[in-house]
N, C-alpha and C positions, 0 to 999 in steps of 0.2 A: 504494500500500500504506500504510496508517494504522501509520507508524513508533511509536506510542501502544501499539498493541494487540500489535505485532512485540515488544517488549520487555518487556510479561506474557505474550504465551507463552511466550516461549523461558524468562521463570526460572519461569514454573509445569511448564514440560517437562522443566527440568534438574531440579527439585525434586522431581516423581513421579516420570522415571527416572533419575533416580539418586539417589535412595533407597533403601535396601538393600530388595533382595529375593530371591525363588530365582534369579535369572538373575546378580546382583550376588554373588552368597554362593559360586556355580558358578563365577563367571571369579575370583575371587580365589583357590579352593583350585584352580583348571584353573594359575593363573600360579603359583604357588607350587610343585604337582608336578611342571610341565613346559618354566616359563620362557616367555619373549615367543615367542618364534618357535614352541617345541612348541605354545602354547595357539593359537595363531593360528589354526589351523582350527579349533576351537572357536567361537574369538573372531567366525569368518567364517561358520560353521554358525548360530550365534547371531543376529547382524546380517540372514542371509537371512527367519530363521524371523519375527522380529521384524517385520519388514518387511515379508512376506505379510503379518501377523498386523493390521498398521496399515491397509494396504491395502485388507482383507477389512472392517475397520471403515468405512474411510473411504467404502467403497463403499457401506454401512449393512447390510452381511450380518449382522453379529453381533448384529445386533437380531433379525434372523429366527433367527439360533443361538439368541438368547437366551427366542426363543419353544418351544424344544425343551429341557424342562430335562434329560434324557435325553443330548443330545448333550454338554452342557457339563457334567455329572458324567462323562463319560465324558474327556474332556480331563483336568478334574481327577483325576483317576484316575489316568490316563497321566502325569501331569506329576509327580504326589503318588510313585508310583510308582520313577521314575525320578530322583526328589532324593534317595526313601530310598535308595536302591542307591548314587546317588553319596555322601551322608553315608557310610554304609558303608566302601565304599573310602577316601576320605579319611583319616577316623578309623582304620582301619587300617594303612593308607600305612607300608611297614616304615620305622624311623630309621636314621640312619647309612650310607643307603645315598650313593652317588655319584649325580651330577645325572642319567648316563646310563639310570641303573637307575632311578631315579625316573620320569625322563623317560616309560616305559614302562608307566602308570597311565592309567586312562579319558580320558576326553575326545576323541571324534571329534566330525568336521563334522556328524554325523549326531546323535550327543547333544544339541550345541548346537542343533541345528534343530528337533530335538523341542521342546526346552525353550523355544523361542523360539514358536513354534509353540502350543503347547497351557498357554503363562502365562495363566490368568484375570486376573492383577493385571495382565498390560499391557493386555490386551484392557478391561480397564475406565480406565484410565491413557490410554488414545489413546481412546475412546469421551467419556472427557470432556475430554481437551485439544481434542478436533476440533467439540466440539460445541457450544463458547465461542471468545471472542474473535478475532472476522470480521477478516479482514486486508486481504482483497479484497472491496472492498462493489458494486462493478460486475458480479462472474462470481463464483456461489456455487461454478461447477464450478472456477475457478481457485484460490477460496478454500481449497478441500480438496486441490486438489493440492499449494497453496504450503507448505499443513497439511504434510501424507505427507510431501514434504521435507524440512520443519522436524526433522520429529521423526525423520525419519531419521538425519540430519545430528548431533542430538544424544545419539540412540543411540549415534552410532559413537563420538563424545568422550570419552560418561560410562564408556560400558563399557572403551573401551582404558585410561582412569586408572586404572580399578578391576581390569584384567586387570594393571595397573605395579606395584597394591600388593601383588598376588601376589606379581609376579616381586622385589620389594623384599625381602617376607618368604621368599622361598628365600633368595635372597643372606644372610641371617643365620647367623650361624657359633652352633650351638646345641649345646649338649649334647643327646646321645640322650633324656634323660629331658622337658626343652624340648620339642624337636621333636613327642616324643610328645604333648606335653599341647597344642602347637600344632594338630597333625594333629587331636585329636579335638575342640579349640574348633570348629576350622574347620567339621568333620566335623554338631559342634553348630550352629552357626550358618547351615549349607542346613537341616536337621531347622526349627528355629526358623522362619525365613524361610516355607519349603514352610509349616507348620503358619497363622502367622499369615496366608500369600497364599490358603489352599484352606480355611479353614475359615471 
């Protein structure tokens, strides 16, 4: 393995995924309503969906997706869809409540996998991490698996820190009127995300 080329992927992978985006903007207000452990199915809905979503590239499907623009406004759609509802909720999110009543706000394993699932920005994020910097110059088929791993692996890093700053910003003792203006940055900040990843 060419330890040269091992060491620009990995910080041009941590740099496109973990850069904020809808999926980065989703696990911080997921940790923030529900804490480490409530967001955890999310966190793990997320990581699966992601993970096809690598897969499906790596295998060069999404280039045929990408020859169907039909199919992939339809994703967009779905995904566009599903940030505004969560923005919604978020920015709603009553204050003042107890962590158990919070607890009690969106986020299944099944949201996360949508969302992992139907992101255009990862799908183009792993289409160009996988399609640069050869690692295994012996076995191209090795070279994409060792890829898929890679970038597995640094999925799961980026996003567990950023599901921490969540759980950081619950832990903050805020006045109601805080909280509120917290919930709806948040609430702004998928809205924003969603808007720059779909359009």
């Amino acid at each position: 393995m060419d330890m040269v080329a091992l060491g620009i992927f990995l910080t041009a992978a941590v740099g496109l995924l973990g850069s904020p985006g809808p999926a980065i903007a989703a696990l911080i207000a997921v940790g923030r309503a529900r804490g480490f452990v409530g967001g955890l199915p999310y966190f793990l809905g997320l990581q699966v969906g992601l993970a096809i979503a690598a897969g499906v590239t790596a295998a060069g499907l999404f280039s045929l997706l990408a020859a169907f623009p039909s199919a992939l406004r339809i994703m967009t759609i779905a995904a566009t869809v599903y940030l505004i509802y969560l923005a919604y909720k978020i920015a709603s999110s009553p204050v003042g409540d107890t962590a158990e009543e919070r607890s009690r706000t969106h986020a299944s394993p099944a949201a996360g996998f949508l969302l992992g699932m139907t992101n255009p920005k990862a799908y183009l994020a792993f289409a160009s991490l996988l399609a640069s910097y050869t690692l295994i110059k012996e076995s191209a088929q090795h070279d994409t698996l060792a890829k898929w791993f890679l970038l597995v692996v640094v999925m799961i890093v980026v996003d567990i820190i950023w599901l921490y700053v969540g759980v950081f910003l619950r832990r903050l003792r805020l006045s109601p009127s805080s909280e509120r203006a917290l919930n709806v940055t948040l609430g702004l900040m998928v809205l924003i995300a969603a808007g720059l990843a779909f359009v």
